[in-house]
C-alpha positions as CSV (number, residue, x, y, z in Angstrom):
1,X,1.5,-24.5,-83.0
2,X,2.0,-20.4,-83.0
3,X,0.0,-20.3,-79.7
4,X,2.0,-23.0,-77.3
5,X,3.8,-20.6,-75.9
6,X,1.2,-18.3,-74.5
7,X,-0.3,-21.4,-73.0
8,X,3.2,-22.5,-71.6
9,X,3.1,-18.8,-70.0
10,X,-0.2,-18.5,-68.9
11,X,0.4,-22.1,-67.1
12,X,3.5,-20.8,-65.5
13,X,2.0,-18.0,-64.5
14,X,-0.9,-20.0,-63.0
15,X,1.6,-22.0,-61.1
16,X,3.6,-19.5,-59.5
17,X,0.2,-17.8,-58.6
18,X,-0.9,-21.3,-56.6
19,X,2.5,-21.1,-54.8
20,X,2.4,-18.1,-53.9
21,X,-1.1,-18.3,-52.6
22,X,0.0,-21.3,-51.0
23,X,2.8,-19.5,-49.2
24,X,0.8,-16.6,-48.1
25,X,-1.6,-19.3,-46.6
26,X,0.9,-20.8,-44.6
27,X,2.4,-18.0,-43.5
28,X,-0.8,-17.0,-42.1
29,X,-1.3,-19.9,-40.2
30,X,1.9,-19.9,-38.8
31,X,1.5,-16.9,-37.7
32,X,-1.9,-17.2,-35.9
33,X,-0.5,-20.3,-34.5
34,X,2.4,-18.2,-32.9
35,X,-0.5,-15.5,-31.8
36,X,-2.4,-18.5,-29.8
37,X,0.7,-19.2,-28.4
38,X,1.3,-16.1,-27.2
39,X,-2.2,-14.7,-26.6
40,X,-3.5,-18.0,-25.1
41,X,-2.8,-17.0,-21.6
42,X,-4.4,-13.7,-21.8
43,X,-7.5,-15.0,-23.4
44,X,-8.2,-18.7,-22.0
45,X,-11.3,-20.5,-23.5
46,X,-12.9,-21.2,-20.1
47,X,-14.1,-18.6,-17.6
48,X,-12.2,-19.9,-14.9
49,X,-8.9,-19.6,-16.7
50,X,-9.6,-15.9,-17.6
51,X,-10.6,-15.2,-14.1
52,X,-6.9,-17.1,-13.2
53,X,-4.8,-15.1,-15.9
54,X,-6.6,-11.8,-14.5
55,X,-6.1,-12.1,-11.5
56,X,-1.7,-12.9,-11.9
57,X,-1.9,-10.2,-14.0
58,X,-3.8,-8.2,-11.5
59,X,-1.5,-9.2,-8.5
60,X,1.6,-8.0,-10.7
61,X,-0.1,-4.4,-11.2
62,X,-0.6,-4.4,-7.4
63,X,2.9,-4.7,-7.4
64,X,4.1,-2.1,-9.8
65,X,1.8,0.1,-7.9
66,X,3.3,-0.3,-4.6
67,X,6.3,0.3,-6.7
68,X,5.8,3.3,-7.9
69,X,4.5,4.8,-4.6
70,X,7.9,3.6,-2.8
71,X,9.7,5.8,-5.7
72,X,7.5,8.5,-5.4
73,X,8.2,9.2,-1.5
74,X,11.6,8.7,-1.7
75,X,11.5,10.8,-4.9
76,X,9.2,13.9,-2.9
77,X,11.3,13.3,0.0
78,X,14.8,13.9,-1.6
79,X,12.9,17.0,-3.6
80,X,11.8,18.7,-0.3
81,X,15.2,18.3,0.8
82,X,16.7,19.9,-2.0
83,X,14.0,22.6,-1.3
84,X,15.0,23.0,2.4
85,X,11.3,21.6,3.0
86,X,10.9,20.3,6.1
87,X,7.7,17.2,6.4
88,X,6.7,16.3,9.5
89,X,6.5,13.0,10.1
90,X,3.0,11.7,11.5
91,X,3.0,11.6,15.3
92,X,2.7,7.5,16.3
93,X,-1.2,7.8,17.2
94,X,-2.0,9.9,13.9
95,X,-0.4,6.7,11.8
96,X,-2.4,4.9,13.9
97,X,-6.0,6.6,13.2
98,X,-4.6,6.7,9.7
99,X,-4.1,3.0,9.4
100,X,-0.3,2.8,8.3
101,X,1.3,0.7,11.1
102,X,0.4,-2.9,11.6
103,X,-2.1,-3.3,15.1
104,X,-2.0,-6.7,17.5
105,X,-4.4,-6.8,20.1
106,X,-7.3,-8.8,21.6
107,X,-10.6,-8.6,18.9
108,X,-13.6,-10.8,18.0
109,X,-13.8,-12.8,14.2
110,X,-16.9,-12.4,12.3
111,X,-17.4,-14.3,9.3
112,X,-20.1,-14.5,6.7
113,X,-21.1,-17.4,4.0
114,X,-23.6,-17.6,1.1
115,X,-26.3,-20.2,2.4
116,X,-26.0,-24.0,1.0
117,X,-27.6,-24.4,-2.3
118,X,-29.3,-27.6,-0.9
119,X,-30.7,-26.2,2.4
120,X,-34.2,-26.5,2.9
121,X,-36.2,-22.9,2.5
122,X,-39.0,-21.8,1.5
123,X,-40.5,-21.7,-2.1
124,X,-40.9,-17.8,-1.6
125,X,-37.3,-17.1,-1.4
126,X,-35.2,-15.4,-4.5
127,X,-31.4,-16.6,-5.0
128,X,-31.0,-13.7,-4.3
129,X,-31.5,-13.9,-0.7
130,X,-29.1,-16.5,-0.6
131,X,-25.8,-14.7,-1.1
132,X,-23.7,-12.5,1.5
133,X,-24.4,-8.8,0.1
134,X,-22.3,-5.3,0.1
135,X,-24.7,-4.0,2.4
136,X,-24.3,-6.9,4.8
137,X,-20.5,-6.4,5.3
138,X,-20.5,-2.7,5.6
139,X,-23.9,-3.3,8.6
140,X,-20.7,-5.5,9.8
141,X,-17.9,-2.6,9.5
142,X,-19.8,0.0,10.8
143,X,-20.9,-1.8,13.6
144,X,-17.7,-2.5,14.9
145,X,-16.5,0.7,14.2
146,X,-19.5,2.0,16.4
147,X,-18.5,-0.8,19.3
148,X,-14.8,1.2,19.3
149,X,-12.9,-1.1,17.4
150,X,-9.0,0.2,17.3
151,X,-8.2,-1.5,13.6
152,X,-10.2,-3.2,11.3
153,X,-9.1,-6.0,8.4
154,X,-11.5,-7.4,5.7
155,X,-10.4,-10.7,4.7
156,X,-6.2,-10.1,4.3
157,X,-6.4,-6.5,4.0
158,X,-6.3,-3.8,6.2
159,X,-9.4,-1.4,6.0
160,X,-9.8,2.4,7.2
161,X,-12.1,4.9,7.2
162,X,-11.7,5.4,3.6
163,X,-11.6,1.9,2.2
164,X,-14.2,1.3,-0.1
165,X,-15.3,-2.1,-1.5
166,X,-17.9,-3.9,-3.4
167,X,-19.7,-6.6,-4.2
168,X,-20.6,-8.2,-7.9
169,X,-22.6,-11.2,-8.0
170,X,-21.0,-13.1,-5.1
171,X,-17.4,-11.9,-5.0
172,X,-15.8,-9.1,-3.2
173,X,-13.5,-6.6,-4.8
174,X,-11.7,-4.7,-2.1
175,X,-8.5,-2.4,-2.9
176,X,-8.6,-3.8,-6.7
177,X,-8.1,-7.4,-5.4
178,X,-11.3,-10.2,-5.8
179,X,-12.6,-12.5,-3.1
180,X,-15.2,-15.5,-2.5
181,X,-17.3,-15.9,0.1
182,X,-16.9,-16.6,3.1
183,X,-15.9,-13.0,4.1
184,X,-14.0,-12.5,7.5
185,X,-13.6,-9.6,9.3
186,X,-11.4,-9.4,11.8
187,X,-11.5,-6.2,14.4
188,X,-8.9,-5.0,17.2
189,X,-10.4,-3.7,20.4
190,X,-12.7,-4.8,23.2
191,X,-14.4,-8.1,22.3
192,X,-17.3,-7.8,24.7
193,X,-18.0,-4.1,23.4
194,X,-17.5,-5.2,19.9
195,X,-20.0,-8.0,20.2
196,X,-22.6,-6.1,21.9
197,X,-22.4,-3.1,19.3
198,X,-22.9,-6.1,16.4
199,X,-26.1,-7.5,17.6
200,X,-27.5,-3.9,18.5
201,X,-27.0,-3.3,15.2
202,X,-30.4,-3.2,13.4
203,X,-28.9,-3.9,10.0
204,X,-27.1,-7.1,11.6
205,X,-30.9,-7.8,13.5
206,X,-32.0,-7.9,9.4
207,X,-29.4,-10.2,8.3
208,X,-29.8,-12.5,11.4
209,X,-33.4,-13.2,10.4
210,X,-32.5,-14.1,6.9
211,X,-29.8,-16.7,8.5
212,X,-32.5,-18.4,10.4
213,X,-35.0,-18.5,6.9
214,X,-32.2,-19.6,4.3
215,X,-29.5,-20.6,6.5
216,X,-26.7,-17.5,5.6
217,X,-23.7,-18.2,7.6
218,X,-23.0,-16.4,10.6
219,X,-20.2,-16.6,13.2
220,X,-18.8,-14.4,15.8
221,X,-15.7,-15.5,17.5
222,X,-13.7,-14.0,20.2
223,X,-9.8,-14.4,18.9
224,X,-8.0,-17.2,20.7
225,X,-5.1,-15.0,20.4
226,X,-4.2,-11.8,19.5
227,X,-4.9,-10.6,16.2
228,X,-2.3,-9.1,13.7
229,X,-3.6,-6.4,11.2
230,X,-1.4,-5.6,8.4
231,X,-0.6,-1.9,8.0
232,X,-2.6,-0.1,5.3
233,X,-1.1,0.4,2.1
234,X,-3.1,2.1,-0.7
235,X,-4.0,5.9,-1.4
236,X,-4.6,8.1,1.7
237,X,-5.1,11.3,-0.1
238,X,-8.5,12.4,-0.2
239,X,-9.9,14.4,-3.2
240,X,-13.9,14.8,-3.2
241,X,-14.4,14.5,0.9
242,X,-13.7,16.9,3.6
243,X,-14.3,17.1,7.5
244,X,-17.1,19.3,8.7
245,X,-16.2,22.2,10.7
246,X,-15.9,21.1,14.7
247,X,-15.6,17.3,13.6
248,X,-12.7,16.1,15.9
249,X,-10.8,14.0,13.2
250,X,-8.6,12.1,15.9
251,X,-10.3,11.6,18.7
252,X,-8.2,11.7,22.1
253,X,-5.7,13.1,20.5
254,X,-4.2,16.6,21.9
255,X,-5.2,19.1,19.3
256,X,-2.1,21.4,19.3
257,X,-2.9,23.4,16.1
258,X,-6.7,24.1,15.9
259,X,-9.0,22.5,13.8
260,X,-7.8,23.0,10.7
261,X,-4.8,21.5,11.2
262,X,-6.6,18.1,12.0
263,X,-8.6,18.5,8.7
264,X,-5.4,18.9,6.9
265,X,-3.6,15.4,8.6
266,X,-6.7,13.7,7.7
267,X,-6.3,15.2,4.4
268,X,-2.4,13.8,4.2
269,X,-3.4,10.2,5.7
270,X,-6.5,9.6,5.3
271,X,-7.8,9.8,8.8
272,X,-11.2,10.7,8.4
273,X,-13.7,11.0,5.5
């Protein structure tokens, strides 16, 4: 018949169209399939993966960062040559006060814990006056500061004057990296000072009470040995804080050029806020 060739066409044409649907389709799937493979790790299914895969990928941009710094004062050092600058290098009590040389000395342990989710309390009490709180550890810090501690470490970091961290839900995030409870702070100087300047401490007199209603942990510890803070190793520049006028930025330390010389070293290293 005069029309068995159009259909004959019209079928082919049909047929190649399937195939090439087809083949689209698969290619499609292959490719997702690759794209799971590849994305998989950087978007797990389950929370705690995620949290896993964040924080490796985290921990390697800690690293670039530290990195990059190292390159940048070699790279500022070699320029100041070059420029017949001459940088003073920080006198050894100044990188002290700064934070930027490890400490070992005598110290007391304090450590904090959420409270046990099957203590006994009372029906009156919210969850959330069962976890360990920002506030709580910086009562902590600042107390031990205030009993003349030399150097001062947050879990394994070392924290100065400048070191600011917080708390979301129950974990810590402290220089960029995330911690659980329980929280330790370890602080060089003299234990019986240090202790005395904790439980003065109104904040820490709050926080005890709430230890004794819903069971918070609490425990202060004179070191067994010496304690051995890591040297700081972030940022020390400061950019939206400066020192009073008459504020002694170093204290006990000769001031040989006045105080604006001291504002400008706490300035460079982060001294003072």
């Amino acid at each position: 018949m005069p029309d068995h060739p159009h259909r004959a066409a019209r079928a082919a044409r049909g047929t190649l169209s399937v195939a090439l649907v087809l083949a689209l389709a698969g290619a499609l799937f292959a490719a997702n399939a690759r794209l799971a493979r590849t994305t998989g790790e950087r978007h797990p299914q389950d929370l705690a993966g995620l949290v896993e895969v964040e924080e490796r990928r985290l921990g390697v941009l800690l690293d670039e960062v530290a990195t990059l710094r190292s390159d940048v004062e070699r790279l500022t050092a070699a320029q100041a040559e070059l420029d017949g600058i001459v940088i003073e290098p920080l006198a050894p009590a100044e990188e002290l006060e700064a934070g930027l040389v490890p400490v070992t000395g005598p110290g007391l342990v304090v450590e904090l814990e959420d409270a046990p989710a099957d203590a006994p309390r009372p029906t009156s009490v919210r969850p959330d006056d069962l976890v360990v709180h920002q506030q709580d550890l910086q009562a902590v810090i600042n107390a031990l500061w205030a009993g003349g501690a030399e150097a001062m470490g947050l879990m394994d970091q070392r924290v100065i004057s400048t070191s600011a961290f917080q708390c979301i839900g129950n974990v810590l995030s402290l220089h960029g990296q995330p911690y659980s409870p329980p929280y330790v702070v370890r602080a060089v100087g003299d234990p019986a000072a240090l202790r005395r300047a904790l439980y003065a401490s109104p904040e820490i007199q709050n926080y005890l009470r709430y230890v004794d209603a819903v069971g918070l942990g609490w425990s202060v510890t004179v070191a067994p040995e010496p304690l051995t803070l890591p040297a700081y190793e972030g940022a020390t520049e400061l950019e939206y804080a400066r020192v009073p006028e008459g504020t002694e930025v170093l204290p006990g330390l000769p001031d040989e050029g006045g105080t604006a010389a001291a504002r400008d070293t706490a300035r460079r290293t982060g001294g003072s806020a």
